[in-house]
PALORO-926441 format. One record per residue: x negated, y negated, z negated of N, C-alpha, C in turn; residue in three letters. Coordinates in steps of 0.001 Angstrom, whole numbers, plus 500000, padded with zeros to 6 digits. Each point is the difference from the previous one (the first is absolute). Layout:
N
XYZXYZXYZAla;...
// end
This chain:
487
878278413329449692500709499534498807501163500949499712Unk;500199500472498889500941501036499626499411500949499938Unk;499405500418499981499069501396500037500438501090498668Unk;500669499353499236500499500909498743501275500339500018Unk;500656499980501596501362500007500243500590501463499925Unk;498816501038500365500392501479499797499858500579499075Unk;500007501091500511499749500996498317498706500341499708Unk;499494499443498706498520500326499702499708500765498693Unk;499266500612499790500376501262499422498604499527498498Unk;499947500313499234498958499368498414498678500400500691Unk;499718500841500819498767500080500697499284498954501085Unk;501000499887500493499760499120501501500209498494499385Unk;500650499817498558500230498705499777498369499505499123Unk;499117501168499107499134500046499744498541499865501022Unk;500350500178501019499169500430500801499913498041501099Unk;501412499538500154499772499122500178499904498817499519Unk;499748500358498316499291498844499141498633500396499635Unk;499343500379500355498422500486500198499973499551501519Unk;500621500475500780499619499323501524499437498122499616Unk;501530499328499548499689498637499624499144499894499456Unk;499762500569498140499077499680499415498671500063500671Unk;499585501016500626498570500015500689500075499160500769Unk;501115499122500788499850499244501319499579498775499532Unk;500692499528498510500059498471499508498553500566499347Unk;499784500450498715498767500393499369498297500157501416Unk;500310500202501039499096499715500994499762498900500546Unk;500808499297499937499984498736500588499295499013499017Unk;500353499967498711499857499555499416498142499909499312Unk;499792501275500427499063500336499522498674499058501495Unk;500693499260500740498988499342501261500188501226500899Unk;500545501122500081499830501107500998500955499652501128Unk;500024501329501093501607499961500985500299501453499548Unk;500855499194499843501711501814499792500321499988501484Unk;501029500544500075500488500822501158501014498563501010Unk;500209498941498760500540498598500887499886499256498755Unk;500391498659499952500529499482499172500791499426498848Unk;499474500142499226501551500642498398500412498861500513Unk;501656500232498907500880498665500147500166499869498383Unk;499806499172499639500365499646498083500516499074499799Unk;501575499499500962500229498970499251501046499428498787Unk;499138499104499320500580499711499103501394499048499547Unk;501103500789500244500805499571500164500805500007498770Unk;500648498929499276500816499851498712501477499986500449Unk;500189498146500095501723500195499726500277500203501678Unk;499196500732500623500270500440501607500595501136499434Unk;499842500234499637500529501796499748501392499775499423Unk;500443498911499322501283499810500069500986500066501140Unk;499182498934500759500957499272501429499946501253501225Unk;498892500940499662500506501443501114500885500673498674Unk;499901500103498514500929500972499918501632499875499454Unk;500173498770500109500992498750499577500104499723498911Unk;499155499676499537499768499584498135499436498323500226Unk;500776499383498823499789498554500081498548499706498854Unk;499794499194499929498385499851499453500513500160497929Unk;501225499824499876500600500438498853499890501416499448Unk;500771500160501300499555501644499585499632500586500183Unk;498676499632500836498495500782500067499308499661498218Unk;500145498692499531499189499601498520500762500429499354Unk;501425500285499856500307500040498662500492501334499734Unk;500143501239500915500069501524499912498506500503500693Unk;499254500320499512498827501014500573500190500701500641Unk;501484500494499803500150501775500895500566499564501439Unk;500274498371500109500323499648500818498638499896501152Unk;498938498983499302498988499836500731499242500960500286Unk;500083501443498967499546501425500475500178500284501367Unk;501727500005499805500452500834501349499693499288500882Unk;500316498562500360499120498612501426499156500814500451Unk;498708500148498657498643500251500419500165501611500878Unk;500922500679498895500043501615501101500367500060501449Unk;501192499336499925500482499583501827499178499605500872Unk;499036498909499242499158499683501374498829500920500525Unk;499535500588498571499064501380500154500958500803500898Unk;501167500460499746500330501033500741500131499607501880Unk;500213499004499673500685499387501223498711499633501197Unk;499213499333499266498971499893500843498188500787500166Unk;499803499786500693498466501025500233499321499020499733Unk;499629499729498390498950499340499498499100501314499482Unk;498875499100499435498955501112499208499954499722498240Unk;500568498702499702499573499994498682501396499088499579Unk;500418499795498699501112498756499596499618499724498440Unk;500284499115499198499798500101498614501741499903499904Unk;499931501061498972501648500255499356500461499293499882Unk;499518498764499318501195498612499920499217498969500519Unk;500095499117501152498938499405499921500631498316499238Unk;500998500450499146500432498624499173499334500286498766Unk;499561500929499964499207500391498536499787499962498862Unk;501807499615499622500998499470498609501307500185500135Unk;500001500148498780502091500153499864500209499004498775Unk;500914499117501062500636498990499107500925500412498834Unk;499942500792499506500444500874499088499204499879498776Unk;498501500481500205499343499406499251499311498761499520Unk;500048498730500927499558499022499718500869498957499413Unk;501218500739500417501227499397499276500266500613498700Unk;499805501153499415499482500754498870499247498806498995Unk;498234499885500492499331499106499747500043498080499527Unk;501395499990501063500124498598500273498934499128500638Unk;499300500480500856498897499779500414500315498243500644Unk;499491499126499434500613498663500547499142499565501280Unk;498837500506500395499460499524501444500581500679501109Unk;500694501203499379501037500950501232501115499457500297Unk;500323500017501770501164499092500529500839501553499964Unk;501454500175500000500240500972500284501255500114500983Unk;499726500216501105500865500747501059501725500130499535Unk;501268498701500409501374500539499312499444498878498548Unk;499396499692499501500036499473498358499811498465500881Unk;498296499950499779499766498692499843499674499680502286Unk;500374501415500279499809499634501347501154500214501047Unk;500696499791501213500601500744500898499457501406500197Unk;501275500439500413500005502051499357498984500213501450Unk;499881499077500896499298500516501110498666499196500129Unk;499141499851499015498651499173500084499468500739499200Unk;498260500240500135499883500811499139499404499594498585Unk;499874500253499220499237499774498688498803499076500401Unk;499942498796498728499226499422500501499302499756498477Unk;498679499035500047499092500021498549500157498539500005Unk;500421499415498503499685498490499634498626500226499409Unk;499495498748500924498580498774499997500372499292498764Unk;499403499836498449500235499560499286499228498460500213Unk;500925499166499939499170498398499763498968500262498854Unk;498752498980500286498878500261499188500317499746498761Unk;500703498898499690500602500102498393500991501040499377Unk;500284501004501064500605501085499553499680501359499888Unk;498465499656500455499465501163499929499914501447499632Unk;500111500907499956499645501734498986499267499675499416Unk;498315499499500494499121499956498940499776498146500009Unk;499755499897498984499647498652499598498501499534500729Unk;499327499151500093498879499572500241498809500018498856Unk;500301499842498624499430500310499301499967501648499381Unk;500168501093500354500364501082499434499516500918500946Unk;498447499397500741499508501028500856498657500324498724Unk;500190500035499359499346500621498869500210501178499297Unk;501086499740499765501430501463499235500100501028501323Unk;500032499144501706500037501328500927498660500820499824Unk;498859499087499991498462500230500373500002501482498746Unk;500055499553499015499627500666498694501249501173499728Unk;501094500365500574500652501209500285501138499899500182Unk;499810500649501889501004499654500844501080500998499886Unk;499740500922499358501428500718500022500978499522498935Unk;499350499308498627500296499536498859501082498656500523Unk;499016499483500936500777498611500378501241500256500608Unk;500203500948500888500887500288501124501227500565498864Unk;499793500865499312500850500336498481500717498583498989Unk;499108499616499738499979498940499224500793498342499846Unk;499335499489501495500500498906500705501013500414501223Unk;498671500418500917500867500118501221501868500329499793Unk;499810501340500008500857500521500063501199499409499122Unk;499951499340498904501311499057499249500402498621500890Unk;499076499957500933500121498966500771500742500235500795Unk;499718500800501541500579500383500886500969500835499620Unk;500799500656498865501241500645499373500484499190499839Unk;501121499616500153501002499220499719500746500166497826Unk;500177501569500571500447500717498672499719499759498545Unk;498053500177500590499128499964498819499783498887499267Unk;499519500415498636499270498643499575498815499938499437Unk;499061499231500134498984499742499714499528500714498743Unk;498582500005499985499617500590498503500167498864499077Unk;501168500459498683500230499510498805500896499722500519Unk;500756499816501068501328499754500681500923501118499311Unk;501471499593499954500948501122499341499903500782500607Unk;500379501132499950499795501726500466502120499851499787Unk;499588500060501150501804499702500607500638501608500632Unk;501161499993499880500909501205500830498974500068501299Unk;500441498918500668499632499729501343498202500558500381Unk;499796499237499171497857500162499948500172502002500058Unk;500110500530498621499317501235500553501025500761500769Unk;501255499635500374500890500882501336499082499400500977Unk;498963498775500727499756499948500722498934501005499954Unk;498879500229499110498941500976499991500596501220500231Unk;500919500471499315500516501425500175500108499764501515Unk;501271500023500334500851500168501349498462499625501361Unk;499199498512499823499317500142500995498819501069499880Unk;499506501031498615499447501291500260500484500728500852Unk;501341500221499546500911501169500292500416500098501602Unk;499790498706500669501072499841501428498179500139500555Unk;498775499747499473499070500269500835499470501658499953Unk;500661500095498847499319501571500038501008500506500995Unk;501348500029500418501023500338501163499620500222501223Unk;499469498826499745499802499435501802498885500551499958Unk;498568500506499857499045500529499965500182501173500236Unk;500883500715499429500629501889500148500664499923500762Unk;500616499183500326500976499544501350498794500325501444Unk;499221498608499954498891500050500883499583501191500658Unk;499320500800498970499555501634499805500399500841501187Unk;501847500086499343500276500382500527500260499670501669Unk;500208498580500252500037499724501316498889500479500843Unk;498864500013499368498692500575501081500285501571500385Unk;500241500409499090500696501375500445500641500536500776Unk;501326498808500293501043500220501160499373499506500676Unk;499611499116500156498888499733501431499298500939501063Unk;499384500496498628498692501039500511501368501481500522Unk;501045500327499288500244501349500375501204500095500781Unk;500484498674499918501708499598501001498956498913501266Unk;499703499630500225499233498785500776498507500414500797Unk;499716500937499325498440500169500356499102498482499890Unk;499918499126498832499552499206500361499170499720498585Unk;498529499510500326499213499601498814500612498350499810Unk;499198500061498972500321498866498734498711498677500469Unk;499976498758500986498851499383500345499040499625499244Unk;500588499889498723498985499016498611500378500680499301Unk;498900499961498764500111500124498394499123499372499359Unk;500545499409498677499504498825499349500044498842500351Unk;499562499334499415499953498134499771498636499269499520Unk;499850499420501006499215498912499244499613498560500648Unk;499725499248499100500553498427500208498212499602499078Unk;499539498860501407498582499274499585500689499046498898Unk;498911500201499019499906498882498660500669499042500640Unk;499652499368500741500128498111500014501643500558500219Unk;500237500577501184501673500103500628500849500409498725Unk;499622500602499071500260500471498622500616498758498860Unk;499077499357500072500056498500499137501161499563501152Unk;499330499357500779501369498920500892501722500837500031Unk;499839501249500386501625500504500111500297500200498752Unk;499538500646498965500806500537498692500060498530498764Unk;498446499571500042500042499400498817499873498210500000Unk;499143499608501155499672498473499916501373499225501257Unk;500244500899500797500847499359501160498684499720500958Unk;500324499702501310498844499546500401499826498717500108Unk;500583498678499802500008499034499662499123499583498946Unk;500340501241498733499038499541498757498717501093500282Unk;499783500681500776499021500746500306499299498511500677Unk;500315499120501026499030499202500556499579499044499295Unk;500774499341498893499355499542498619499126500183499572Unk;500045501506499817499003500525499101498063500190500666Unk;500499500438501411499111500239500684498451498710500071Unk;500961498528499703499298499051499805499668499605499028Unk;501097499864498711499760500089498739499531500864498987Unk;499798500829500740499515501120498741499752501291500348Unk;499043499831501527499820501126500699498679500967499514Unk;499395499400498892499751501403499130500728500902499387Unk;500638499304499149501589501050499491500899500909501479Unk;500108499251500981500482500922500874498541501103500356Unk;498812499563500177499369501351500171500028501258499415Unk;499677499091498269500146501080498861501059501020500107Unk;501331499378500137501369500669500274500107500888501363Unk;499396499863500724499359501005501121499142501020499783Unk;499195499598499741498919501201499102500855501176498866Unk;500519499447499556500690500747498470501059500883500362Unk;500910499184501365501140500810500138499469501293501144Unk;499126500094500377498972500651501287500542501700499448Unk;499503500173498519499774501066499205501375500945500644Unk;501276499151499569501093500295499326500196500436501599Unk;500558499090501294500307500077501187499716501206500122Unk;498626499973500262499207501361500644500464501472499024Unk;500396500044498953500512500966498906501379499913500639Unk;500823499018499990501279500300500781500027500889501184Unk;499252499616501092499670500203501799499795501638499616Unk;498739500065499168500123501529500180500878500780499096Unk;500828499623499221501031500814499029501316500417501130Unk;499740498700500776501641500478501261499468500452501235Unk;498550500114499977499782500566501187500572501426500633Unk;499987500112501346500177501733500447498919500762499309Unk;500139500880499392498652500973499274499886501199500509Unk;500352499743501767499316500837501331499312498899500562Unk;499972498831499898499010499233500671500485499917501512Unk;501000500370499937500312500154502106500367498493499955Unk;501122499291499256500512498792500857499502498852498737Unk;499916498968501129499239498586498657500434499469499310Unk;499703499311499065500673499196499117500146498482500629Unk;501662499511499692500312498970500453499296498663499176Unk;499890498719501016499403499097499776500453498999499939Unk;501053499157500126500581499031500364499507499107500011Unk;499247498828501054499247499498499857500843498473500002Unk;499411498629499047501576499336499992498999498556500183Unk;499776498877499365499790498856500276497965499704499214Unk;499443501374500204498650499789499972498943499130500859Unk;500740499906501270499083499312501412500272499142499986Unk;498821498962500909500213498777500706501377500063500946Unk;500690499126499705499963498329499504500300500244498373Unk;500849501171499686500578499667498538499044499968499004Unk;499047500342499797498379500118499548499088499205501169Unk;498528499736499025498785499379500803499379501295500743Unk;499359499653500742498776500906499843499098500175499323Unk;499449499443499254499041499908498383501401500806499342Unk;501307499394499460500696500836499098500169501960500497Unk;499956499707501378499945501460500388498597500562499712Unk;498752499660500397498944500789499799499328499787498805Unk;500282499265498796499780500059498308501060500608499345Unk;501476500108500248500888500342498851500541501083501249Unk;500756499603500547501224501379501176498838501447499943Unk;499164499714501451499668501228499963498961500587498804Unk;499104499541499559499450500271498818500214500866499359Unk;501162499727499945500843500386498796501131501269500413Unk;500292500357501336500466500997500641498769501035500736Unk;499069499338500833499551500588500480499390501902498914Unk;499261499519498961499540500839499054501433501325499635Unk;501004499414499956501859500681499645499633501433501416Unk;500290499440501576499951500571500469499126500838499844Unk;498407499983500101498782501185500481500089500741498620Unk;500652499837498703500023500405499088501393501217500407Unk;500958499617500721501193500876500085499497500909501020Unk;498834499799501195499405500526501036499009501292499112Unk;499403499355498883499475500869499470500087500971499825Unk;501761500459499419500700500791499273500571500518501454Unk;499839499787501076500320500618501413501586499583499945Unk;500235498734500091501346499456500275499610499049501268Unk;500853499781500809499461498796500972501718498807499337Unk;499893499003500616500791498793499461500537499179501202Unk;501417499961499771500779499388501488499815498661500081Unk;499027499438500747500246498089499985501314499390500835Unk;500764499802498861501333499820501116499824498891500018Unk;499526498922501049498953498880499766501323498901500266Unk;501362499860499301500897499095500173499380498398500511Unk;500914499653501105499150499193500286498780499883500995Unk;499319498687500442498738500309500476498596499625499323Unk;499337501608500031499076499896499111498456499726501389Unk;500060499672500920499467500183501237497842499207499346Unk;500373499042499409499032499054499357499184501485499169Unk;500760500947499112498903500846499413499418501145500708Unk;500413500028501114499953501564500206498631500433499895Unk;499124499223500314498644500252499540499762499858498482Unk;500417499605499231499855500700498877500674501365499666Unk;500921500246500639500858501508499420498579501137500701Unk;499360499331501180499556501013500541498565500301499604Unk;499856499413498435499172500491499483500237500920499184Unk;501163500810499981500156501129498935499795500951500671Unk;499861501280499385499414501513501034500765500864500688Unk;499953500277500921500346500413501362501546500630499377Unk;500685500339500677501206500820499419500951499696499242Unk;499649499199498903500143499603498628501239499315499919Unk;500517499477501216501188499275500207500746500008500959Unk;501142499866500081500863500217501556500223498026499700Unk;500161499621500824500131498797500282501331499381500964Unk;500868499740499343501869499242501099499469498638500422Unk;500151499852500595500542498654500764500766499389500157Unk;500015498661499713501853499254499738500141499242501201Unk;499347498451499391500192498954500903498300500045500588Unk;498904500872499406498824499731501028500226500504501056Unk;498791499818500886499630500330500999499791501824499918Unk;500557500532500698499796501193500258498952500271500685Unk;499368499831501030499067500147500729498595499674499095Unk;500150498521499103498947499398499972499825501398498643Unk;501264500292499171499270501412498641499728501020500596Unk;500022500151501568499775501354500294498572499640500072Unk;499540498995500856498394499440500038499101500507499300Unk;500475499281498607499349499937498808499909501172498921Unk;501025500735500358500664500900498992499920501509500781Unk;500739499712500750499949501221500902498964501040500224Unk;498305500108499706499372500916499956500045500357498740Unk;500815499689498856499639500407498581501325500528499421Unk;501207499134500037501414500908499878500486500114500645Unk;501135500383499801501335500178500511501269498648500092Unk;500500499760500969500608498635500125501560500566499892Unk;500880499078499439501356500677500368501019498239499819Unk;501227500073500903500488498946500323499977499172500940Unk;500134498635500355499615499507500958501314499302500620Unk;501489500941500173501111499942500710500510498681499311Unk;500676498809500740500793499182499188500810499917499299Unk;500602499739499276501300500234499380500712499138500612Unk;499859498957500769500788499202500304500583500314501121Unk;498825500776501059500314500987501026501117500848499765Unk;499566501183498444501082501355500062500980499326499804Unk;500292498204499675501622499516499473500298499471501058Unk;499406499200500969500730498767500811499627500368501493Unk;499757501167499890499406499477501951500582501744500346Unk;499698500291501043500284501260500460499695501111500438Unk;500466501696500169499399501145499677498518499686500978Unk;500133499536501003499585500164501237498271499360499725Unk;500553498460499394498748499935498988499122500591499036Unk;500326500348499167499748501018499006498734500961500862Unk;501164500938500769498976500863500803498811499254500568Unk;500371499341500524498379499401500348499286499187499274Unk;500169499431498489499226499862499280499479501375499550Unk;500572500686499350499898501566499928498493500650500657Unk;500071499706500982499458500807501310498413498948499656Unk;500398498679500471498618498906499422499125500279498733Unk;500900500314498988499101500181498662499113501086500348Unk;500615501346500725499796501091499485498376500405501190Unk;500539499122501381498374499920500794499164498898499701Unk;500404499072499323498564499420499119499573500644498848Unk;500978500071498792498982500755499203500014501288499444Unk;501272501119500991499992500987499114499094500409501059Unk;499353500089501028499459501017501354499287501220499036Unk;499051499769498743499159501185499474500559500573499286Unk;501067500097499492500674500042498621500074498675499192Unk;499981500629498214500285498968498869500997499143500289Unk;501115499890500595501069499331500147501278500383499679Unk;500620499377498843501415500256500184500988499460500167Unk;501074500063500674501389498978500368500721499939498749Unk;500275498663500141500406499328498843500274498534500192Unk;501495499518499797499766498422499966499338499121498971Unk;500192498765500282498491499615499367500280499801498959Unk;501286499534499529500604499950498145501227501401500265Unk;500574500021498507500863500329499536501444500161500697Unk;500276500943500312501237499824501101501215499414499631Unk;500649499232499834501273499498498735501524500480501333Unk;500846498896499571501204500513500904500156499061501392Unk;499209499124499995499393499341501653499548500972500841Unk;499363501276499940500092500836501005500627500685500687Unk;500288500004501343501050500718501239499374501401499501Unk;501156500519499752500195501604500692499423500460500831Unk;500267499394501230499702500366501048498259499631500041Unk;499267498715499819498988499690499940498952500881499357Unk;500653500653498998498935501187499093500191501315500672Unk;501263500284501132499708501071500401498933499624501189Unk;500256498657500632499180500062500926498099499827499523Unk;500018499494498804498522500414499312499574501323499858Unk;501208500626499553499764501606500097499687500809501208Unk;500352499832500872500194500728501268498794499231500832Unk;499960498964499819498605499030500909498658500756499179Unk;500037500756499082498704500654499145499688501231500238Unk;501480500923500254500006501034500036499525500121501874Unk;499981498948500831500006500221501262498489499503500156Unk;499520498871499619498926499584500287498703500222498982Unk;500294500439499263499243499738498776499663501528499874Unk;499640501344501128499561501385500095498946499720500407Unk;499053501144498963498410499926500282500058501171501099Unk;498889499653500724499433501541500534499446501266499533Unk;499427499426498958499119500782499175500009499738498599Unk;500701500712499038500328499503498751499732500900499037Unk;499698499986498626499600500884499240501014500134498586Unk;500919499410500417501437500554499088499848501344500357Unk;500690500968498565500304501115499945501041500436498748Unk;500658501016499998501353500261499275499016500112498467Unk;499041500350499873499458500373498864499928498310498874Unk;500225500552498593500432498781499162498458499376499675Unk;499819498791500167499095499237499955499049500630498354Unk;499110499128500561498845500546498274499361498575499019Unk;501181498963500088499783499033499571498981499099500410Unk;500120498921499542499301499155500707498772499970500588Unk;499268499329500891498660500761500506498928499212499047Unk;499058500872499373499120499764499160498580499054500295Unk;500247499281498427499283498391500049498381500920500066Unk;499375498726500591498550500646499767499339499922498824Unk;499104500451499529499288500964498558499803498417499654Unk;499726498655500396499745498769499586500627499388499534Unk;501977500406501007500579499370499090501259500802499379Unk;499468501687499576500742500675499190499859500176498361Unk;499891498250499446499763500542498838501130499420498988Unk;501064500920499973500851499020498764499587499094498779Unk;500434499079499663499433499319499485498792499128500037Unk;499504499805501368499073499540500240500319498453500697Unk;501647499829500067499494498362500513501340499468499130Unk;500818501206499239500868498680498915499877500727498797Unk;499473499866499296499847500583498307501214500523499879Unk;500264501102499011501585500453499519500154499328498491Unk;499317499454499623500559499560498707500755498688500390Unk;500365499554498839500864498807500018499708498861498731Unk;501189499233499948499785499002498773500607500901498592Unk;500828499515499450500244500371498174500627502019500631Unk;501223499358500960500622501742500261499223500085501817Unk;499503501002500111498806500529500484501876500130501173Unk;499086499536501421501387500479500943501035501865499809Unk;500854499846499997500554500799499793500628500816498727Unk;499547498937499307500187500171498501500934498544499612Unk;501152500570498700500273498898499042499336500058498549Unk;500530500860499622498969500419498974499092501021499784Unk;498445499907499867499076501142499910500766500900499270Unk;499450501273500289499883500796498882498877499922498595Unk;499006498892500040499241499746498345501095499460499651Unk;500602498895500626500654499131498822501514500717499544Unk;500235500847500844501433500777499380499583501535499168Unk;498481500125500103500098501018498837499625499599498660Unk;499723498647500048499977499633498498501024499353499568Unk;501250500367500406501403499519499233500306501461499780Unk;499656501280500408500688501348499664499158500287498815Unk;500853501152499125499589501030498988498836500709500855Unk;499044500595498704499654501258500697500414500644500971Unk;499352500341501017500719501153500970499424501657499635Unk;501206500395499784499593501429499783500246501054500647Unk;500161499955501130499896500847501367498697499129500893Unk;500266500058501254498680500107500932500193498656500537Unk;499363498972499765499556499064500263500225499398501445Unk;499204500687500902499925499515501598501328499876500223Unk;500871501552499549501663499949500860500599498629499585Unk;500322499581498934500456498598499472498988499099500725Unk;499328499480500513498599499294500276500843499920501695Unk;500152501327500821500381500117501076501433499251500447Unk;500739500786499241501734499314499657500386498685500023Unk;499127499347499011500108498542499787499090499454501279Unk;498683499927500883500116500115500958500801499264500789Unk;500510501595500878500623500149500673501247499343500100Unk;501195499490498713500829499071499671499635498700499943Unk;499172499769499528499154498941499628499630498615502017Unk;499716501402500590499271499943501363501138499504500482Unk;501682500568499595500901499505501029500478499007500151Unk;500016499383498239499990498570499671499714498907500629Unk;498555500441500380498673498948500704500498499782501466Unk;501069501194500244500063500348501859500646499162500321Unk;501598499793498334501403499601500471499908498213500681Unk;498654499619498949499809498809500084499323499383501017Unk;499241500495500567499411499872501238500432500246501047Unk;501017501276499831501009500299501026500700498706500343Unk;500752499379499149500815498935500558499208498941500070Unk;498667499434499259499385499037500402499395499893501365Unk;499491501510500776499582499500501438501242500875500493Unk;501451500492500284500442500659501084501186498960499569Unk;500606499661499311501803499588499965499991498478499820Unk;
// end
């Protein structure tokens, strides 16, 4: 631990973020590297090692930047995501985002951000108005949604207030920031830190989609009984858009996966009939479609998902790295273990309440049951918040770096070649989620037919205007989806 304590020179700092990247990118891939990556995902931890209160990790970025740099520098991990709070209350307070708790406002400066559960009569989306989502979901999310969950805004035919478009401006403006902000943080990572970036992109299964953003899950279990065709339909429709999101934020080297957050899809909070007609259905096709395009997808399986694992382990070999929360570790290595890559396992309740001494020998347990072949990476089993010892994550660190060495490993300094390639069966884009959509086709607000018949003649070259609008057009579609599945 400390290993970035001397002098390292833009070569040797390059050289040992290709070491990582090939070590985590191998592992991941079901192989053995040279030992065991370490990726963990640690948020308002990175405060409490770098003395930042959960305030001002959310509400300065450059704050939660630097957390995230210290612990890269500080410790001999292999992978970190730049922020792993993955918002600045800057902008949601911009927005007025009313399901956002915020850190110092509506919370103590030392708890972290939290999401309001809307009562079913208070729903985002109404119960009757899975029609308007079904028939075009980016329209709706524009339209309804979003005047809803703004505080600022107002409704369509609602006054067009000071407040309403300073909230549109300012929450563009503070996301386009923090995005160039972001950018740049992977950068210092990679050339002050030597350290890759663990995830890129987002994506969130239909059903988990409906229950967190728009129905609550309260009125999601309503619906499920009352009107669980409309929830299929609304699964099916939003499939398009997700999967158009997942790969727009993906890495486009294919080395690290796209994040998954997996939230209240399983038994008990769902049936098993609601899981194998509407949940996976309706995800499963998302993933082998992102596998297609040679992305694999992080199941950060929050929770215990222990009841499906035989269904996950019908998707194709590689295709997924798979965390572990509250299941059984042993029992996903069983099941899972000849096909991905497993990562997690460690308690959180362990890295907070019990001691180094422990740690190490949970440490040591995970890593001779299921890392012995490879595909394993250290990682606790959720989100690291400010309940974790110091001391407990160094002793995760150091219990990996000691026990967790292969004999024979096929890490090497050379930069990975993206993800390892789906077979010819199931390399066909577009072959298990259509790219079109409902009225605005995902990724679109307005076509380009319907905005060239409001222009004059064009009397220059056609495509370049055709491209332009596009491309602006495209960012529109992003801003809105951006905050509907990340903030």
């Amino acid at each position: 631990v400390g290993i970035l304590s001397g002098e390292m020179t833009v070569t040797d700092m390059e050289r040992l973020y290709q070491e990582r990247l090939g070590r985590y990118t191998t592992a991941m891939r079901n192989e053995q590297p040279d030992r065991v990556p370490i990726r963990p995902f640690v948020a308002e931890f990175t405060g409490t090692y770098a003395g930042y209160s959960c305030q001002e990790l959310a509400h300065d970025y450059e704050n939660a930047f630097a957390a995230a740099r210290r612990c890269a520098s500080d410790f001999e991990w292999d992978a970190v995501v730049p922020n792993m709070l993955a918002t600045w209350t800057g902008m949601t307070q911009a927005m007025g985002l009313r399901y956002y708790m915020t850190p110092g406002i509506d919370l103590p400066a030392d708890v972290g951000h939290q999401y309001r559960e809307p009562p079913p009569d208070q729903a985002w989306m109404k119960p009757d108005e899975y029609d308007a989502l079904i028939e075009d979901p980016t329209g709706f999310l524009y339209n309804v949604w979003f005047p809803r969950v703004s505080e600022p805004m107002s409704p369509i035919g609602g006054p067009v207030t000071f407040e309403h478009n300073l909230a549109l401006i300012k929450g563009s403006m503070s996301m386009m920031q923090f995005f160039q902000a972001w950018g740049v943080q992977e950068g210092r990572l990679r050339s002050e830190c030597g350290m890759p970036s663990a995830i890129a992109g987002m994506l969130r299964a239909p059903l988990d989609f409906i229950a967190d953003k728009l129905r609550g899950y309260l009125g999601l279990v309503d619906d499920l009984f009352e009107r669980p065709e409309k929830v299929l339909a609304a699964c099916e429709a939003l499939m398009p858009y997700l999967t158009q999101f997942a790969l727009a934020t993906a890495d486009p080297n294919k080395n690290v996966p796209i994040g998954f957050w997996m939230h209240r899809g399983c038994v008990p909070f769902i049936s098993f009939d609601q899981f194998n007609n509407l949940f996976w259905p309706t995800l499963k096709p998302i993933v082998e479609e992102l596998w297609a395009h040679g992305h694999q997808t992080l199941f950060y399986a929050e929770g215990n998902w222990d009841v499906h694992l035989e269904s996950f382990a019908e998707l194709p070999d590689r295709s997924i790295v798979y965390h572990v929360d509250q299941g059984d570790v042993q029992k996903a290595h069983d099941i899972l273990g000849d096909k991905f890559c497993l990562s997690g396992g460690i308690s959180n309740y362990l890295l907070g309440f019990r001691s180094p001494d422990e740690v190490r020998a949970e440490c040591r347990r995970v890593i001779e049951a299921v890392g012995r072949d490879g595909g394993s990476i250290m990682d606790a089993s959720a989100i690291m918040q400010r309940v974790a010892k110091v001391e407990n994550i160094r002793a995760m660190t150091e219990a990996t770096l000691e026990y967790g060495v292969y004999s024979q490993g096929h890490a090497s300094c050379d930069a990975p070649q993206g993800a390892p390639k789906p077979k010819n069966d199931e390399a066909t884009p577009g072959r298990f989620v259509p790219t079109n959509g409902g009225r605005r086709p995902p990724g679109v607000c307005v076509p380009w037919a319907e905005k060239r018949v409001t222009l004059p003649a064009i009397q220059g070259d056609e495509a370049l205007c055709e491209r332009v609008w596009q491309s602006v057009d495209g960012s529109a579609a992003m801003y809105i989806w951006w905050i509907a599945l990340a903030f």
